[in-house]
Residue frames as a rotation matrix with the C-alpha (Angstrom) as fourth column:
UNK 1
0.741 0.609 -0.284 21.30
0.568 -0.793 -0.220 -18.68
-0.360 0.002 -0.933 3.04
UNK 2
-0.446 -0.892 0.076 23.13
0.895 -0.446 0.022 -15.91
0.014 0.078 0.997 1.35
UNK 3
0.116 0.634 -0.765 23.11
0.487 -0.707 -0.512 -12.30
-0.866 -0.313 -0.391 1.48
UNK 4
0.069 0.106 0.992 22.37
0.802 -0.597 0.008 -9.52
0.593 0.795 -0.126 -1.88
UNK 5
0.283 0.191 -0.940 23.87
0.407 -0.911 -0.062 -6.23
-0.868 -0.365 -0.336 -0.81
UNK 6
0.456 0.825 0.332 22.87
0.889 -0.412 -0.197 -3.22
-0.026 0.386 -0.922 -1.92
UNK 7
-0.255 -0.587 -0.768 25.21
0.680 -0.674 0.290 -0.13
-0.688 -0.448 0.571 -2.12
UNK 8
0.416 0.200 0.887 23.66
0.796 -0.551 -0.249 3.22
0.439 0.810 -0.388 -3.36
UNK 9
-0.413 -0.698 -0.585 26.25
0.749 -0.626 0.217 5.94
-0.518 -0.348 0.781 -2.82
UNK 10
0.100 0.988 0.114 23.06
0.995 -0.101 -0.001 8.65
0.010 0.114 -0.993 -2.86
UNK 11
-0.741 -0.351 0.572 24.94
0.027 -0.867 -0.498 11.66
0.671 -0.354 0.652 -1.28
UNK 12
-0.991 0.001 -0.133 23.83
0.118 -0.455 -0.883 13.35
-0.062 -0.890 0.451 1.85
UNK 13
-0.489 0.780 -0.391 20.78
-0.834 -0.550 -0.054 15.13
-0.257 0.299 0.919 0.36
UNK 14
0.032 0.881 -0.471 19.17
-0.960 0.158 0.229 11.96
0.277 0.445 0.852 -0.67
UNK 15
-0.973 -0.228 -0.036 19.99
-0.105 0.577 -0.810 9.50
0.206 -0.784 -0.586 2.02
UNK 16
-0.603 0.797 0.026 16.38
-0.497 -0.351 -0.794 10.15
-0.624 -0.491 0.608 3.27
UNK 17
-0.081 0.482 -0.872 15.03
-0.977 -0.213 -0.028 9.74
-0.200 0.850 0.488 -0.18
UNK 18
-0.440 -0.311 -0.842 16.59
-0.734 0.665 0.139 6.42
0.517 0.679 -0.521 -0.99
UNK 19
-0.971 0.237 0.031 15.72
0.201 0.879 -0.432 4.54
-0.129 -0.413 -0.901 2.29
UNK 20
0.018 0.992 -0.127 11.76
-0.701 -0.078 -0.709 5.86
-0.713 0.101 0.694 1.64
UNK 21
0.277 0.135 -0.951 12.02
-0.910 0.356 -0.215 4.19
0.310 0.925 0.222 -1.83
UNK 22
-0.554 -0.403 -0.729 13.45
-0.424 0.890 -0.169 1.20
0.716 0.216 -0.663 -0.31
UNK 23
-0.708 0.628 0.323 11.32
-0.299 0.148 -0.943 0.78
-0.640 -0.764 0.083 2.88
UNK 24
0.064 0.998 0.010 8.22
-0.743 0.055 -0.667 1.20
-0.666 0.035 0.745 0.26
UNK 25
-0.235 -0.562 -0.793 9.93
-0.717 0.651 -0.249 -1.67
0.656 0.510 -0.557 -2.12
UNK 26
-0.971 -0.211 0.110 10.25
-0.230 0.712 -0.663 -3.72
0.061 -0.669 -0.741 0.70
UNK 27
-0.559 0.807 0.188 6.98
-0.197 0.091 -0.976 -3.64
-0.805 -0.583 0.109 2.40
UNK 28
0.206 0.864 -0.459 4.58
-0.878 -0.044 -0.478 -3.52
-0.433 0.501 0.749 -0.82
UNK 29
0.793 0.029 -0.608 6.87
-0.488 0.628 -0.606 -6.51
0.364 0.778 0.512 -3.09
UNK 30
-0.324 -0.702 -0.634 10.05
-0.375 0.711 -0.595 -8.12
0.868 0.044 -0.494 -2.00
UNK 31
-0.638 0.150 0.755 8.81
-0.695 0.309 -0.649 -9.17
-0.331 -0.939 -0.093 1.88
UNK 32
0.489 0.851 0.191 6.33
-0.780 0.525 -0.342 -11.12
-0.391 0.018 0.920 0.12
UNK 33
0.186 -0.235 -0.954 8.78
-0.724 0.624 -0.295 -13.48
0.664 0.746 -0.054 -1.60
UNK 34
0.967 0.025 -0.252 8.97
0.045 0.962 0.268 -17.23
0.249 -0.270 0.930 -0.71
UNK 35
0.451 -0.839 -0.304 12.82
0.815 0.526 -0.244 -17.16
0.365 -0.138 0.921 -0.71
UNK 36
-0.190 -0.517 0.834 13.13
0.020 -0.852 -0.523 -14.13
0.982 -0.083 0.172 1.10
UNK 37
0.311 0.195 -0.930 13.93
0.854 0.372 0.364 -14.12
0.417 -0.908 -0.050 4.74
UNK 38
0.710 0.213 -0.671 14.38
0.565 -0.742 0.361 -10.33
-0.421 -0.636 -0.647 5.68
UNK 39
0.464 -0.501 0.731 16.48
0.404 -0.614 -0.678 -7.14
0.788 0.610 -0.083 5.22
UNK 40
0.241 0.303 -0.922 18.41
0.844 -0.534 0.045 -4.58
-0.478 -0.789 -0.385 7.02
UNK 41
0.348 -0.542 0.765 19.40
0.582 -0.515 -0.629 -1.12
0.735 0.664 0.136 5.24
UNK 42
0.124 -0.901 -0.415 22.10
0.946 -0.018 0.323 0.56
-0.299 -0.433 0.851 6.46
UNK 43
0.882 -0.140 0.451 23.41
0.231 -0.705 -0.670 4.39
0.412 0.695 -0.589 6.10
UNK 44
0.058 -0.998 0.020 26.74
0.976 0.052 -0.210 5.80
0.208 0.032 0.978 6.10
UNK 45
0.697 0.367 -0.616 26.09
0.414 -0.907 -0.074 9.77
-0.586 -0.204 -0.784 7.03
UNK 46
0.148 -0.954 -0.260 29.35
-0.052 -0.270 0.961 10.63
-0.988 -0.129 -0.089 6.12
UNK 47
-0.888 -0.459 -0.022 29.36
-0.083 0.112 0.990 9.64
-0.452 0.881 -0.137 2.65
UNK 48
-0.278 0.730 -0.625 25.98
-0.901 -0.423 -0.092 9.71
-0.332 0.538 0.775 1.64
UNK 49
-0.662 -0.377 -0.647 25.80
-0.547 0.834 0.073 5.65
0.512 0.402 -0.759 1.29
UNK 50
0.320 0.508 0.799 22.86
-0.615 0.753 -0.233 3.49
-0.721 -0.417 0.554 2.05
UNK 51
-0.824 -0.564 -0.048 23.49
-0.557 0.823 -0.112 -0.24
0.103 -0.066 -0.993 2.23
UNK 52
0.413 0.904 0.106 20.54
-0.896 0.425 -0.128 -2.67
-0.161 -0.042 0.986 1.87
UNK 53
-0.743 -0.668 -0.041 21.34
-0.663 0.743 -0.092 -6.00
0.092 -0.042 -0.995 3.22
UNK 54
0.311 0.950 -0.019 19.06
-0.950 0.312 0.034 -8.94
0.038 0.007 0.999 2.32
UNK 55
-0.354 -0.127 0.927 18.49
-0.563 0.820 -0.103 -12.43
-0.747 -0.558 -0.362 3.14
UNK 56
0.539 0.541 -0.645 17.37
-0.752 0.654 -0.080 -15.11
0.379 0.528 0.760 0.18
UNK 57
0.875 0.120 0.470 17.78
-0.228 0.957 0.178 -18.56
-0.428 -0.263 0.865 0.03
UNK 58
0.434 -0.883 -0.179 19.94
0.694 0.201 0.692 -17.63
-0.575 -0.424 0.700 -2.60
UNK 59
-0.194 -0.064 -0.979 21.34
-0.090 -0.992 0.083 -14.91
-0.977 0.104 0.186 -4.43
UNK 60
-0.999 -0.014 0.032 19.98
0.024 0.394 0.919 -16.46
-0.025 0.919 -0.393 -7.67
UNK 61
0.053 0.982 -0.184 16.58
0.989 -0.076 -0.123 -16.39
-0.135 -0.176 -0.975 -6.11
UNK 62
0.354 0.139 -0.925 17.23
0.097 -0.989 -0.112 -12.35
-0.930 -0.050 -0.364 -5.87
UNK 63
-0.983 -0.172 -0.068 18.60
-0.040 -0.160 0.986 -12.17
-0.180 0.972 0.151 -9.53
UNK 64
-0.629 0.655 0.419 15.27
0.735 0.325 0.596 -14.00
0.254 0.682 -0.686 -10.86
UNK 65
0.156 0.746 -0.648 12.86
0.843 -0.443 -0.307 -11.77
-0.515 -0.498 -0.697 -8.43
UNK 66
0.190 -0.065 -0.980 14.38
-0.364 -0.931 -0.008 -8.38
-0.912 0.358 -0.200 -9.79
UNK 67
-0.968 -0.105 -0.229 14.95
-0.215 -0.128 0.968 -9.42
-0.131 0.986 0.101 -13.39
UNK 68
-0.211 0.972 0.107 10.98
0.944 0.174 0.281 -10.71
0.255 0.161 -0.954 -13.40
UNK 69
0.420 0.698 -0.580 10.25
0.886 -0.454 0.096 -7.03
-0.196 -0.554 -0.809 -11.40
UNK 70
-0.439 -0.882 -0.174 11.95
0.846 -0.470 0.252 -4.90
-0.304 -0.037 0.952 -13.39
UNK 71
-0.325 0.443 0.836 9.16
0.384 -0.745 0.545 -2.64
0.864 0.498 0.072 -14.34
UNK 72
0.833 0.530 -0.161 8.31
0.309 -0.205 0.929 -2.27
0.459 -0.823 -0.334 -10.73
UNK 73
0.101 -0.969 -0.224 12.41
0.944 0.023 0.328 -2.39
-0.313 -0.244 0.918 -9.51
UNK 74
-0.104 -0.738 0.667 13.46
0.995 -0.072 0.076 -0.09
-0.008 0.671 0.741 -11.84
UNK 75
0.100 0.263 0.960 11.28
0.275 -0.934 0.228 3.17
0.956 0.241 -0.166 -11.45
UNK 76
0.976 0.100 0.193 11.79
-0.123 -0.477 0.870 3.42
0.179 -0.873 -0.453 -7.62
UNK 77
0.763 -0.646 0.022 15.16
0.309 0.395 0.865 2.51
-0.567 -0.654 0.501 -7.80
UNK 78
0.262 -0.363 0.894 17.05
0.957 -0.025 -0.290 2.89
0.127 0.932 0.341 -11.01
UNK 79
0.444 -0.486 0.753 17.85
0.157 -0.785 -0.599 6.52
0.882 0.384 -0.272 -10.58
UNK 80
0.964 -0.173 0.201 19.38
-0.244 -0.275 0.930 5.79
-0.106 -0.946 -0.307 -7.39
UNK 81
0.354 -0.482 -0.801 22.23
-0.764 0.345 -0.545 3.70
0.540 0.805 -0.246 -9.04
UNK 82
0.778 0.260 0.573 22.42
-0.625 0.419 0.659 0.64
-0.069 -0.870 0.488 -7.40
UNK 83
0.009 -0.895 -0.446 25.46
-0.806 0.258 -0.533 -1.08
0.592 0.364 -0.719 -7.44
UNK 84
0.827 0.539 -0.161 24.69
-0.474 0.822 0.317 -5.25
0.303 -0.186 0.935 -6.40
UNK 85
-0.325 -0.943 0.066 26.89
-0.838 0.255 -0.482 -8.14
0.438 -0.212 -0.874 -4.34
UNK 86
0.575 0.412 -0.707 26.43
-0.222 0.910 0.350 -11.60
0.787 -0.044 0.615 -4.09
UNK 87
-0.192 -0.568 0.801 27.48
-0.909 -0.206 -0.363 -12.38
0.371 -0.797 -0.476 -0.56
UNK 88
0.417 0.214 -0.883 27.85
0.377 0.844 0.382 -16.24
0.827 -0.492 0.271 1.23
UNK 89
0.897 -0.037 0.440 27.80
-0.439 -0.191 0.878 -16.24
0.052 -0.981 -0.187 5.06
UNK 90
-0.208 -0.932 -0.298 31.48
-0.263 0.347 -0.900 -17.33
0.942 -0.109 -0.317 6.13
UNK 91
-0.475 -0.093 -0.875 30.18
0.786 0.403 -0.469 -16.66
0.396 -0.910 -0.118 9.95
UNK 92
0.305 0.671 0.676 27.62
-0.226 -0.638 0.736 -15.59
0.925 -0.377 -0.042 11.53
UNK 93
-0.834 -0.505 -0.221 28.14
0.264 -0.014 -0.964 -14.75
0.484 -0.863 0.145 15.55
UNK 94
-0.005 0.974 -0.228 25.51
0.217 0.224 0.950 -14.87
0.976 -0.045 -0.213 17.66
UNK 95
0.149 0.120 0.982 24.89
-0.709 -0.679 0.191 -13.58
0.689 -0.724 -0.016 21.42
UNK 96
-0.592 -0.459 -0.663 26.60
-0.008 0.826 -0.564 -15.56
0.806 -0.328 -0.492 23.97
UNK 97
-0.920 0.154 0.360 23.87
-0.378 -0.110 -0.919 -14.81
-0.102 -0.982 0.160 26.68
């Protein structure tokens, strides 16, 4: 598994905005993909910075999905400026109870 983060540095004022546009992203098209195994998205207050962290099989599976969905991608997102990262687990930690 690897992860595809997401870093849109949105400012304050549109913190709100960005995770709506991603929440409704999520839920209507990318949850539905085969090689997708979940999200979380993340804000920074301080800096105006939401973080969308996803799960694929791999981060080639999340290339093909958004270059095939770029007419759908692109208008809810695109003026957010997204700025992409191909991420392999090193270690994952897990509750010891």
């Amino acid at each position: 598994m690897e992860i595809v983060m997401v870093e849109f540095e949105v400012g304050a004022h549109r913190v709100a905005d960005c995770v709506a546009a991603l929440n409704e992203l999520m839920a209507t098209v990318v949850s539905k993909q085969k090689h997708f195994h979940g999200a979380t998205v993340h804000i920074e207050e301080s800096s105006g910075t939401v973080i969308n962290m996803m799960k694929w099989d791999k981060a080639s599976d999340f290339v093909e999905f958004r270059d095939s969905n770029q007419d759908i991608i692109a208008p809810v997102l695109g003026h957010f400026g997204p700025k992409g990262r191909m991420l392999k687990i090193a270690l994952e930690v897990m509750p010891a109870h």
